[in-house]
C-alpha positions, 0 to 999 in steps of 0.5 A, a space after each residue: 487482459 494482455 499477458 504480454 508485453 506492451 506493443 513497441 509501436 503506440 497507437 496516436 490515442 494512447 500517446 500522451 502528447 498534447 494532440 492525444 490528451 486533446 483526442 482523448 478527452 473529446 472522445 471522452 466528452 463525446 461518450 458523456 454527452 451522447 443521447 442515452 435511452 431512457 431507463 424508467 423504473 417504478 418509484 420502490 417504496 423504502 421502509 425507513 431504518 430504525 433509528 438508534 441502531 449501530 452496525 458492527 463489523 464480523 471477524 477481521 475477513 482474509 480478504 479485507 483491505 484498507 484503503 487510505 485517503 490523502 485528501 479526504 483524510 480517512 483509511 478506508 476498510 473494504 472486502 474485496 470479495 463483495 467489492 463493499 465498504 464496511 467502515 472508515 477511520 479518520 486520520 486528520 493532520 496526517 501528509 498521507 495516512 498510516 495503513 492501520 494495525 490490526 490485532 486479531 488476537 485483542 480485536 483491536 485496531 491501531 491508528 498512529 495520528 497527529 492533529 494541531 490545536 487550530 486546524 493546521 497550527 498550534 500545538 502538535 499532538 501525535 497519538 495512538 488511537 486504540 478502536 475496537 474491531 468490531 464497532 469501530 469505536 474509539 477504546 482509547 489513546 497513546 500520547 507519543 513524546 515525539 512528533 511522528 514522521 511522515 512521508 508520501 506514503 508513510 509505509 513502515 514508519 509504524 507497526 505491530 510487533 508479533 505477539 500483538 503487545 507493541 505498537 512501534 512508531 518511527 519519529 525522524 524530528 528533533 531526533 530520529 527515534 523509534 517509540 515503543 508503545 505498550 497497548 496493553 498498559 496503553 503507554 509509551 514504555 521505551 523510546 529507542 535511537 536509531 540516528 542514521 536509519 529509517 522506518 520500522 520492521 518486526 522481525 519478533 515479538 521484542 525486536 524490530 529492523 530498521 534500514 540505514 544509510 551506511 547500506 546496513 540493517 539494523 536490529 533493536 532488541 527489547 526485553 519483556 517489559 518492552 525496555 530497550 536492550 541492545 543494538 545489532 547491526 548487520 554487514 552492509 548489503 546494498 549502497 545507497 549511492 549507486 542503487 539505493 533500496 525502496 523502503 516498501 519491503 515485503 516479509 516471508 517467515 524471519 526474512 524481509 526482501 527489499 528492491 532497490 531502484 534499479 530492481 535487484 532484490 535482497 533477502 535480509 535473514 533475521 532468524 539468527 540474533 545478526 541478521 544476514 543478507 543473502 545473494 542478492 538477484 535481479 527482476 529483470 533479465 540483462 535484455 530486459 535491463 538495457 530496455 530500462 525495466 525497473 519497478 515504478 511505483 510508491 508500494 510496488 511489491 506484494 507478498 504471497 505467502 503460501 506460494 512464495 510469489 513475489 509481486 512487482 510494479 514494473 516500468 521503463 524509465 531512467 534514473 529517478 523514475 523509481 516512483 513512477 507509475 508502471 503498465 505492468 506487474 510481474 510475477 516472480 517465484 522465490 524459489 527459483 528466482 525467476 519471473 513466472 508470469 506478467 501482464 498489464 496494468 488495468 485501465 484506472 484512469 478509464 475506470 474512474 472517469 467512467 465512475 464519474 460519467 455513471 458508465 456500466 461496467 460492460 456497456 460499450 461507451 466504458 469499453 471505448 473508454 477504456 480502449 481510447 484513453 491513456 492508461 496511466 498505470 498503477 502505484 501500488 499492489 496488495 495481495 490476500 493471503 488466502 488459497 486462491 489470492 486476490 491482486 489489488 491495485 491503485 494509481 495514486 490519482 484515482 478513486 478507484 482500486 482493481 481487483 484482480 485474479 492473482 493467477 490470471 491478471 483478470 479484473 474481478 471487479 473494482 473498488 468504488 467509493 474508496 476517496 479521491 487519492 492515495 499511493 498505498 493499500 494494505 491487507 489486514 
């Protein structure tokens, strides 16, 4: 794993004009259909599993995360540490699945769906399905009075409020309203109007922040019963014309940082009943900025807690480059503001295909594989919150996640048979 930046000068095979895809993929085919040995092992005798037996899953793990699947329509739950899928949860009629909620304190998970009467026409019906944690079955539902908004990753337009009582769902249509849903008494108990702003973001156990397009944001406050009270905007802290913010925020104790297009970040405080923004500062250097570093991706940004180290998906690119993948990760300290360590993006693209040749990891052919075929970069980033985190990483059009070391970039291992595509990853 480099921990550098990227050479300037590009070798003819890691281009992406056509002659280099050409090159690539013969090579490609080349290391698939070349004479392999034979491995010969004696037949094993398989004692068959008891029928009628139901798997449960043990307490929620630190290094757990959920992997969502736009077309096969499921979220994934893998651990990271053993690198094993542990269980699946549908999310038919959904763009792009909302990364479940979990509940530790009512071992439950919580998953916002749609489905339509005939498939994909007919009557619409969004709900909340309610699983139980450790069997992954369903305990029950919430019908949602409104359609629920989707977009290509769907990030914040749900979440669980602290306490673990409300589940928050964003709607943008026939109006855009925010649906309060209490688990407990499994009903919706308030539908509040947020007109102008978009996506969901706790900030307490009865009040949650929403971004809008005035460049402001702005707070809702329930009361006990989950009631709507009160709206409390803030002053306006970023425009939206000139360089908007990505709706991908990240949380640190009672303040959320969101990044805008070009890379500036802004740390909102909700720890006082007006939230506050404080001085805003840029992830790359002014150099760096005129060599047109920016994040790139559809969940660029990670959060570690403890450390207070944030994690960026970074790329070169012009305007409207914001969503392209990027061939590296930043790493900043909080406190100082400033970039701490970089390196690049594993090879993704090389990694699933040599998935799909059967390729072993350490054998030569993927290791040419990895060496010869563009890298395509990444789309999103997680983090676990333990002592020693792991970094994970996804291209949106590859069934395969890295795991890294968060300390050094290195590639642990990676996540396989985790579907065939999806922009975002999540950490219970």
């Amino acid at each position: 794993m480099k921990r550098f930046p990227i050479a300037a000068a590009t070798p003819f095979f890691l281009d992406k004009t056509p002659l280099a895809t050409f090159v690539a993929t013969f090579i490609a085919t080349f290391i698939a259909l070349a004479p392999i040995p034979s491995i010969t092992t004696p037949a094993l005798a398989f004692e068959p599993e008891p029928a009628g037996q139901i798997a449960t899953l043990p307490p929620i793990g630190e290094r757990w995360v959920w992997v969502p699947d736009r077309l096969l329509q499921h979220s994934f739950l893998f651990d990271a540490e053993a690198g094993k899928m542990l269980g699946t949860i549908p999310s038919t009629g959904s763009l792009s699945p909302k990364l479940p909620l979990v509940s530790r304190s009512r071992g439950e998970i919580y998953s916002v769906d749609l489905d339509y009467a005939r498939g994909r026409r007919g009557k619409r019906t969004d709900y909340v399905t309610i699983y139980d944690a450790e069997t992954l079955l369903v305990e029950g539902e919430v019908v949602l009075s409104h359609p629920t908004s989707e977009s290509n990753t769907s990030l914040h337009h749900s979440a669980l409020l602290e306490g673990d009582r409300f589940v928050v769902v964003f709607s943008q249509f026939p109006t855009t309203v925010a649906s309060v849903v209490d688990v407990i008494e499994r009903r919706v108990v308030s539908v509040v109007s947020i007109a102008g702003c978009a996506g969901v973001y706790p900030v307490g156990s009865t009040r949650f922040a929403t971004l809008c397009g005035d460049g402001t944001v702005l707070v809702a406050v329930l009361d006990e019963s989950g009631a709507f009270e009160r709206i409390v905007r803030s002053e306006p802290f970023f425009d939206v014309i000139e360089d908007p913010v990505s709706m991908a925020g990240v949380r640190l104790a009672s303040s959320w940082f969101f990044v805008t297009f070009t890379g500036i970040v802004h740390e909102i405080d909700f720890s006082s009943d007006t939230p506050v923004a404080k001085d805003a500062w840029p992830l790359a250097s002014e150099s760096e900025r005129e060599d047109s570093w920016r994040p790139g991706g559809l969940r660029p940004f990670a959060l570690h807690r403890s450390t207070k180290r944030l994690y960026a998906l970074m790329q070169q690119g012009g305007p409207g480059s914001h969503k392209d993948a990027s061939p590296e990760i930043w790493a900043f300290d909080l406190n100082d503001r400033e970039r701490v360590d970089r390196f690049e993006v594993p090879n993704l693209a090389a990694d699933f295909m040599g998935q799909l040749m059967g390729l072993e990891d350490g054998s030569f052919a993927l290791g040419a594989l990895r060496m010869l075929m563009p890298n395509a970069g990444a789309h999103a980033l997680a983090i676990t919150q333990d002592a020693n985190p792991l970094l994970l990483t996804r291209n949106a059009d590859f069934g395969v996640v890295a795991v890294l070391d968060s300390a050094s970039g290195e590639t642990i291992r990676n996540l396989t048979e985790v579907g065939l595509a999806g922009p975002t990853l999540g950490v219970p």
